[in-house]
C-alpha positions in Angstrom: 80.3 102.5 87.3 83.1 100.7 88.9 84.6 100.2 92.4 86.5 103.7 92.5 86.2 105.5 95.7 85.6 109.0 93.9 82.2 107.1 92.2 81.4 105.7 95.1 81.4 108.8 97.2 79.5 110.5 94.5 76.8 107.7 94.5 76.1 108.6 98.2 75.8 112.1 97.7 73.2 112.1 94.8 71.0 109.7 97.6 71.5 111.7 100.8 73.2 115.3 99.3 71.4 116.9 102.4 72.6 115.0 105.1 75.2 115.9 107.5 78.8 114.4 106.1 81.8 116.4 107.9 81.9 117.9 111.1 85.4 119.7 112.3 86.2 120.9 115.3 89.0 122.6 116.5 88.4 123.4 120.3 85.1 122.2 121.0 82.8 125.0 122.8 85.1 127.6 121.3 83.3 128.1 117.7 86.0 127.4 115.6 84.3 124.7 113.6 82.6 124.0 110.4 79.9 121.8 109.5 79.5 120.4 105.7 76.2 118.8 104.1 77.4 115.4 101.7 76.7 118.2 98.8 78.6 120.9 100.2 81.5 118.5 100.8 81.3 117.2 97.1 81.0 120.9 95.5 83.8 121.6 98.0 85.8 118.7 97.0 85.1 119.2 93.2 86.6 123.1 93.5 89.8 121.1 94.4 90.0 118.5 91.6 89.3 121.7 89.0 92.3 123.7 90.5 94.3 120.8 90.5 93.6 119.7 86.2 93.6 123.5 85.7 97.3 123.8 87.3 98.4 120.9 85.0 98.7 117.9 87.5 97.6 115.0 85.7 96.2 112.1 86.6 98.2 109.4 87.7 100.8 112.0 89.0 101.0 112.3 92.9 100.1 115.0 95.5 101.2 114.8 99.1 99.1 116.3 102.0 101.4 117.2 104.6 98.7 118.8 106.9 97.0 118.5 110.5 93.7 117.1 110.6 90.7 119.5 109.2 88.0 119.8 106.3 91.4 120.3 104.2 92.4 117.2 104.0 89.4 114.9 103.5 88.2 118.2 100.6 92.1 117.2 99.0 91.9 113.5 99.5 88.3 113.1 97.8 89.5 116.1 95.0 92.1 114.1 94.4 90.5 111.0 93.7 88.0 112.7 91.2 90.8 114.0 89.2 92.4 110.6 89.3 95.7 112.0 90.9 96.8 110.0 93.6 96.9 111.4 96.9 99.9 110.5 99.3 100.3 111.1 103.3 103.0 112.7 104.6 104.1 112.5 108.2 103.7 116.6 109.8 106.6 115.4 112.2 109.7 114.9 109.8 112.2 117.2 109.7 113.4 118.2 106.4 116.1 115.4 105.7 113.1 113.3 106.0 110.8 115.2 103.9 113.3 115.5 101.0 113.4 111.6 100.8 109.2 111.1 100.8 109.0 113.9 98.4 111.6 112.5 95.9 110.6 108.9 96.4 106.7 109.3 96.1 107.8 111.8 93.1 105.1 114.5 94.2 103.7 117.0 91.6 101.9 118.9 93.6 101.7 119.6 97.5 99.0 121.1 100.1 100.7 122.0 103.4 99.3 123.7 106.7 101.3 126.9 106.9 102.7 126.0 110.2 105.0 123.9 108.4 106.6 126.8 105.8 109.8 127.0 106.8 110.2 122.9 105.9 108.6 123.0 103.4 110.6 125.5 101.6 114.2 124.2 102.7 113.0 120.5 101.3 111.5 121.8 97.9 114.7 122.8 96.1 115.7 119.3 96.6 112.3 117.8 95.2 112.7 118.7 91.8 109.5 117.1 90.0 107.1 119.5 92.5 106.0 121.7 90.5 102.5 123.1 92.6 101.9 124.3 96.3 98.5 125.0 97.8 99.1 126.4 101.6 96.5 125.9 104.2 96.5 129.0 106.4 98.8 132.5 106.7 102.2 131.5 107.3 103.9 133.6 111.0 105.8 136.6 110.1 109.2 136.6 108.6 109.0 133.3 107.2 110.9 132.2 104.8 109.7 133.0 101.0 107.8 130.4 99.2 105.7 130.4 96.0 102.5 128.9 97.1 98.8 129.1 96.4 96.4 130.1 98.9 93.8 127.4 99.9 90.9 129.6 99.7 92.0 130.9 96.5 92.6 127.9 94.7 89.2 126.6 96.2 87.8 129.8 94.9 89.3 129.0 91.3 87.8 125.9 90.9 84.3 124.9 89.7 81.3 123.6 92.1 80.3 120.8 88.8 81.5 117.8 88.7 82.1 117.5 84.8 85.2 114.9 85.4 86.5 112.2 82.8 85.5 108.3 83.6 87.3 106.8 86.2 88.4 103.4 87.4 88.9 100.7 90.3 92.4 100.9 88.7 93.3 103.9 90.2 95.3 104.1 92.8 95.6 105.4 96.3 99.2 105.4 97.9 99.8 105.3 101.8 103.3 105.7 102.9 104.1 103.9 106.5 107.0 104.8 108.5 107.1 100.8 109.9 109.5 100.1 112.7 112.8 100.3 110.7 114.3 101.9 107.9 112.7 104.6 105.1 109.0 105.1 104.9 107.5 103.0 102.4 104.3 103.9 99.8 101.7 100.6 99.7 100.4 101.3 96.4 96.5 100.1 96.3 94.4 99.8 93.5 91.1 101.3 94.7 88.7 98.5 94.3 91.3 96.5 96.5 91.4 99.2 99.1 87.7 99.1 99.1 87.3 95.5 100.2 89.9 95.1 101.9 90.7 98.2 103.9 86.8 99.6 103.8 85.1 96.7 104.1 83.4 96.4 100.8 80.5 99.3 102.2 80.0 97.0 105.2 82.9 95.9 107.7 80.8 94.3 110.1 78.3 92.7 107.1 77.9 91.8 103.8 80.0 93.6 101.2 78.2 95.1 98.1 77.9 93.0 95.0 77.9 95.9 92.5 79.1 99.0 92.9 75.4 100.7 92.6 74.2 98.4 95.3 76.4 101.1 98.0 74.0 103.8 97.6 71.2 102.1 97.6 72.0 101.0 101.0 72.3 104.2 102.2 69.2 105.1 100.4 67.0 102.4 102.2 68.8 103.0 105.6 68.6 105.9 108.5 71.0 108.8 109.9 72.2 108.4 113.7 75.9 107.5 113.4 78.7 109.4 114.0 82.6 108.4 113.5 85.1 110.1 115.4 88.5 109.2 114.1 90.3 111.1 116.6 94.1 110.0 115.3 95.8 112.2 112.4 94.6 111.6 109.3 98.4 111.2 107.7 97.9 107.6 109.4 96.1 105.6 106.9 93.6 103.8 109.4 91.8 107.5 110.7 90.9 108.4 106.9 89.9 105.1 106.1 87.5 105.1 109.0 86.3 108.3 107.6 85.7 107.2 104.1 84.1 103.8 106.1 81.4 107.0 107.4 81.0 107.9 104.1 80.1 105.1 102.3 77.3 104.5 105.1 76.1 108.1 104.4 76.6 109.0 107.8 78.6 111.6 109.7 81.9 112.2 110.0 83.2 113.9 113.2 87.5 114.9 113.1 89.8 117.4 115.5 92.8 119.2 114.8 94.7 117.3 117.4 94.0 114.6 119.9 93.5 116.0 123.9 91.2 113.8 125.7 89.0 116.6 127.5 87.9 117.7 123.9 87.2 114.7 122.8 85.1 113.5 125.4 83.4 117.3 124.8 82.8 116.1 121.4 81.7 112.7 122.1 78.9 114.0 124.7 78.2 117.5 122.4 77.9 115.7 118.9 76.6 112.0 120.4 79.0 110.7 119.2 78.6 106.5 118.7 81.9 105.4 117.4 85.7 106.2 118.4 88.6 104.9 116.8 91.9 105.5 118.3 95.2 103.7 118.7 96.2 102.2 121.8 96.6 102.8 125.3 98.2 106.2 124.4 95.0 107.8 123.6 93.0 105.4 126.0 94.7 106.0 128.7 93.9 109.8 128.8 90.8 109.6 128.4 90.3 107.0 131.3 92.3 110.3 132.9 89.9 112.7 132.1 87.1 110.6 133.1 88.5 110.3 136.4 89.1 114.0 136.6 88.9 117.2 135.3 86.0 115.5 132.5 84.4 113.6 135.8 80.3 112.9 134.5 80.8 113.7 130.7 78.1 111.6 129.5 79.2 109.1 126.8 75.9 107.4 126.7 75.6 107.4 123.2 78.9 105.6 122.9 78.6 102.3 121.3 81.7 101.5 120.1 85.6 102.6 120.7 88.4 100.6 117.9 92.1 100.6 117.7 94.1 99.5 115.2 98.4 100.3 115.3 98.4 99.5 118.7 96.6 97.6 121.7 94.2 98.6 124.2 96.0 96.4 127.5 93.3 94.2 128.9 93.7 96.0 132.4 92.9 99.8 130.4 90.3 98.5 129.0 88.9 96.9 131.8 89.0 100.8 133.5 87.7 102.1 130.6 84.8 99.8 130.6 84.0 100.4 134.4 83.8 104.4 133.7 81.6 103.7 130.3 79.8 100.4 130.7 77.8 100.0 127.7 80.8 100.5 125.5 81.9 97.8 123.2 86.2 97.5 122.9 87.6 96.2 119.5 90.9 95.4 119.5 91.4 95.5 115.6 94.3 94.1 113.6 95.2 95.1 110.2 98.1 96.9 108.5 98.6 99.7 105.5 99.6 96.2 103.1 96.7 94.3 104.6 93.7 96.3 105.6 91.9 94.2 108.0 92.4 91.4 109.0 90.5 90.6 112.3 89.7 91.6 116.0 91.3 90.4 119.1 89.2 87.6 121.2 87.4 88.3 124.2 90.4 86.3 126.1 93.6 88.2 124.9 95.8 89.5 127.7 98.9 89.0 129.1 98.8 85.4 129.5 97.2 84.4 126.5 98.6 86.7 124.0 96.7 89.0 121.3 94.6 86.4 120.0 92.6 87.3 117.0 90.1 85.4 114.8 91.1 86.4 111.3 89.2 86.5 108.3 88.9 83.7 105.5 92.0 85.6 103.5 94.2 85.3 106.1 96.7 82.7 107.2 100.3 82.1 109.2 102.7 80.7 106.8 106.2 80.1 106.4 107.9 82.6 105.0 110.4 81.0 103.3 108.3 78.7 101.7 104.9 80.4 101.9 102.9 77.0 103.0 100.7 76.8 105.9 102.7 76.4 109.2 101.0 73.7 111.5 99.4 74.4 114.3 101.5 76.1 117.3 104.6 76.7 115.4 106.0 80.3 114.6 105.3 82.1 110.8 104.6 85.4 109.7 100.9 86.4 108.9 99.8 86.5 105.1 96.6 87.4 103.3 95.4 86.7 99.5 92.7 88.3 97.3 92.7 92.1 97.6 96.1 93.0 98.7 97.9 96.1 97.4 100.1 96.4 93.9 103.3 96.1 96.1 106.0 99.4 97.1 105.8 102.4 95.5 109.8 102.9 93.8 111.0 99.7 95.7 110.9 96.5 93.7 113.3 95.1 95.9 111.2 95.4 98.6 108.1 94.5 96.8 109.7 91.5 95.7 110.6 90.4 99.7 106.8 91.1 100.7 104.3 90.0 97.7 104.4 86.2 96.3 101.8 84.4 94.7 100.7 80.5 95.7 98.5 78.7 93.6 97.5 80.8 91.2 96.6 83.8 94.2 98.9 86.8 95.1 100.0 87.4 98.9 101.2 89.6 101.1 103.3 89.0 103.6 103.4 91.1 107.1 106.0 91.7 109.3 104.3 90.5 112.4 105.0 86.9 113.4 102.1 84.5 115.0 101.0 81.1 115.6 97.5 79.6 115.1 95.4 76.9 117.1 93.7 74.1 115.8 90.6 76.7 115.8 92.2 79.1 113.7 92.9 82.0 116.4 96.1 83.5 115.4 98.1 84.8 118.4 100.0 87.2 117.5 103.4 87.6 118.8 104.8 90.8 117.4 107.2 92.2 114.8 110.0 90.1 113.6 112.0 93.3 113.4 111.8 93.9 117.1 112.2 90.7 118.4 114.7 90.3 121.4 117.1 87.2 120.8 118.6 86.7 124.5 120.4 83.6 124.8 119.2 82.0 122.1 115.8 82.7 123.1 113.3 84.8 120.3 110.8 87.6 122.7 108.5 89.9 121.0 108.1 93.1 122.8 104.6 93.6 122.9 103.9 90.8 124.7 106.5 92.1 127.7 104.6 95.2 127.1 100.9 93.8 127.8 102.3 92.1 131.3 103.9 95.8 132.2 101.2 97.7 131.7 98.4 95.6 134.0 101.1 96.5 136.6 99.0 99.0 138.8 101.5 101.4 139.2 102.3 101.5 135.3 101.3 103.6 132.8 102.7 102.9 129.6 105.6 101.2 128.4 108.0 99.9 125.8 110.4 97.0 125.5 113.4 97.2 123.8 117.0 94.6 122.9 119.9 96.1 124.6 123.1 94.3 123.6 124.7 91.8 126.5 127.6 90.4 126.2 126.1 87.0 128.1 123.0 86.6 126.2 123.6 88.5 123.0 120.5 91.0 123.7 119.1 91.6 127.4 115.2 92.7 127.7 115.0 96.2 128.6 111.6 97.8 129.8 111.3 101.6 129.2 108.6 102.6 132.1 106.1 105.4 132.4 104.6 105.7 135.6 101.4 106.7 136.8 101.3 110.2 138.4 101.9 109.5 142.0 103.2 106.4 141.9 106.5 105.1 144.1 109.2 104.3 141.9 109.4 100.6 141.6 113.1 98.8 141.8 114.2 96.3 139.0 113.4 93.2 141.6 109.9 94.8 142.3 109.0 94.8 138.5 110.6 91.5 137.8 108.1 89.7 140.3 105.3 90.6 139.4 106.1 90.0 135.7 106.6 86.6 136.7 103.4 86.1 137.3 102.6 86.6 133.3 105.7 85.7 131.6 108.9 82.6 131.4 112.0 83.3 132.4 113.5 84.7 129.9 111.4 87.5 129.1 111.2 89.3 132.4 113.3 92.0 131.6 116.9 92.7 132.8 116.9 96.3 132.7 114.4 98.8 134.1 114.3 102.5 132.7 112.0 104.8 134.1 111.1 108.1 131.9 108.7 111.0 132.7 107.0 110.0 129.3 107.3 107.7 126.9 107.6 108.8 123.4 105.5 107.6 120.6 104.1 108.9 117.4 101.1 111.4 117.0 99.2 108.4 116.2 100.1 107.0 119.7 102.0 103.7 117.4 105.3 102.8 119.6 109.0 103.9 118.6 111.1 101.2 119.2 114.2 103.2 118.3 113.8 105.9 120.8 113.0 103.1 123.0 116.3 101.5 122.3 118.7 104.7 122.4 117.1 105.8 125.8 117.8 102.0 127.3 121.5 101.5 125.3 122.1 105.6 127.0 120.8 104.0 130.6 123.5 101.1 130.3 126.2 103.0 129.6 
């Protein structure tokens, strides 16, 4: 046995195949949900991996999942990996422009869509020409358009409960494509016994990782039931099926929704006792601070015990709200990336005057990124980690060649985010080098602006933006979501108080104010709408 995520999942179930793995819901208190035992989850799962060998997709070749969140998805994902084809997330927003590049350039064999998304579907495909094998999720509306596809149920129908699969490996791979913050969504190709250490914690994220592959289900064997994850983000974003998988190598239960709305979460959260969220951001915190306050007033979240971000931050004053609504929660701001996994969680003292200070693990470091060395203490570099780090861009060697570099005799990633560290080691991180604001000669990373906006009490979310100035190159811009109610706050007013928090040269020069501010399902922020709605403001 080996460290291959298909294994491992299977290890679990032959310890615990009665225990409650999946629970999907689509509207709580409506009935539309489905509950799933670890064996009825691996039987289900198996039925998928059958169809697919039975169609002719290989292993090695790649299958995308362009769905919403549901049994679907995980049932593909963990199919998938016992067939040994490699499953690939696609983004349900894109347009078909979009989907015509991710298809071609992740070379997709096969693909299992929600039938919501047809009519894409079929104007992209002619242009993929290596897909070969639809599975649709769902009836497609009326009248749309015509497109050879297998039904879900029937192909699930088609395929075998057994197992009965050919060895497997840690060498297999699992591809996550990231849209980043410029350019082309890229596919971070993993080898699975990287992605196991470094992105699932090695069976134990906040202990010891396995030494043997066996030693996973023995763990769950020797342990108890009473945790449930809740990754309420879409599962296309690597970090909420991870945290799922994370579930499943505990043996515990997994809890998803279609969507995110905060009232059904918090439905689930008090209906299923729910002990840990994950989430990203203040997008999805925020809302449910909302419903909390409102329409969801006395929801009891007692069972609560943990809620995690990783994409984005929880601001220290939302989760200083949060915290006064739910008091025995405990707030993780996590840091970690589709080429890194994780990395660490932010200190106790991060805000807006200190920064987003983490304490990163042992495989982590700030470095030059020219020359790949250690930067000293308070000077700028660009996080990099060692050891388990992904094979490098699916298709782009260019790119793979800019990112991964070895140093003494270990290969490296290197992020996009820059940071400094402090003669203890807390890396601060400043933001991404893409988005940083060069104004007079002066570098300022938006998330930073961002974190002294939003503790404004009359703010509810915001982004920063570069506009171009023909004084300082770039001026700061601040793209402003206000809280319902609120007076509308003048340039000067805004500049004050940021003052407080931030030098000079960051206060921002610009103030945009927008009904809401658009970001992606996953609630991660997009700078380029963020740009063309300031550049539009300043015209």
């Amino acid at each position: 046995m080996e460290y291959n995520l298909a294994d491992l999942f299977e290890s679990v179930v032959d310890v615990v195949p009665d225990r409650a793995a999946l629970v999907y819901l689509d509207h709580p208190g409506t009935g539309a949900e489905r509950r799933l035992t670890y064996a009825e989850l691996d039987a289900a799962a198996n039925r998928v991996a059958h169809h697919l060998i039975n169609s002719g997709i290989n292993p090695g070749e790649h299958l995308g999942l362009h769905l919403y969140n549901g049994v679907e998805y995980l049932q593909t994902v963990l199919g998938c990996l016992k067939a040994r084809i490699v499953p690939v997330n696609v983004n349900y927003r894109y347009v078909e422009e979009e989907l015509v590049y991710l298809y071609r350039d992740a070379a997709l064999a096969a693909l299992v869509f929600d039938a919501e998304f047809t009519e894409r579907v079929a104007a992209a495909r002619p242009l993929a020409t290596e897909l070969r094998h639809l599975i649709r999720v769902g009836e497609p509306a009326p009248g749309s358009a015509e497109l050879e596809a297998v039904p879900f149920t029937e192909a699930e129908a088609a395929g075998s409960p057994e197992r009965g699969f050919a060895a497997r490996s840690g060498d297999d791979q699992f591809i996550i494509y990231t849209g980043g913050t410029t350019g082309m969504p890229k596919g971070v190709m993993w080898r699975q016994e990287d992605l196991f250490f470094a992105g699932l914690g090695g069976g134990a994220p906040t202990g010891e990782p396995v030494k043997s592959p066996q030693e996973l289900a023995e763990r769950v064997a020797a342990g108890g039931e009473g945790i449930t994850f809740f990754p309420t983000p879409p599962l296309m974003h690597g970090t909420s099926t991870l945290t799922a998988f994370i579930g499943f190598h505990f043996g515990q239960r997994v809890v998803i929704h279609r969507k995110f709305t905060a009232e059904d979460v918090l439905r689930t959260i008090e209906k299923e006792k729910v002990t840990s969220v994950s989430l990203v951001g203040d997008a999805m915190l925020r809302p449910l601070i909302d419903a909390l306050n409102g329409p969801m007033k006395g929801t009891d979240c007692s069972t609560l015990f943990s809620v995690s971000s990783s994409g984005a931050i929880m601001s220290e004053t939302v989760r200083a709200e949060f915290q006064a609504l739910v008091p025995n929660v405990m707030l993780l701001n996590n840091f970690g990336s589709s080429e890194s996994g994780f990395n660490g969680t932010a200190t106790e003292d991060s805000g807006p005057e200190r920064g987003f200070r983490i304490r990163v693990n042992s495989r982590t470091q700030v470095v030059d990124p020219a020359t790949h060395e250690p930067v000293p203490a308070g000077e700028v570099g660009r996080i990099a980690q060692c050891g388990h780090v992904p094979l490098g861009y699916y298709n782009d060697p260019r790119k793979t060649a800019d990112t991964f570099f070895e140093r003494d005799g270990e290969r490296w990633v290197l992020l996009g985010d820059m940071a400094t560290v402090d003669e203890e080691g807390v890396v601060t991180v400043l933001g991404r080098g893409s988005q940083c604001i060069n104004t007079g000669g002066e570098k300022v990373y938006p998330e930073e602006v961002e974190q002294a906006l939003k503790s404004h009490p009359d703010v509810y979310d915001a982004l920063v933006a570069g506009v171009p100035d023909p004084r300082w190159g770039n001026h700061v811009a601040a793209v402003v979501q206000l809280r319902k109610g609120a007076p509308r706050p003048s340039l000067e007013d805004v500049q004050s108080y940021c003052r407080t928090h931030l030098a000079g040269y960051k206060i921002p020069r610009q103030l945009v104010i927008t009904e809401t501010i658009q970001r992606s399902p996953s609630g991660k922020a997009d700078y380029r709408w963020a740009r063309e709605m300031a550049v539009g403001a300043d015209r």
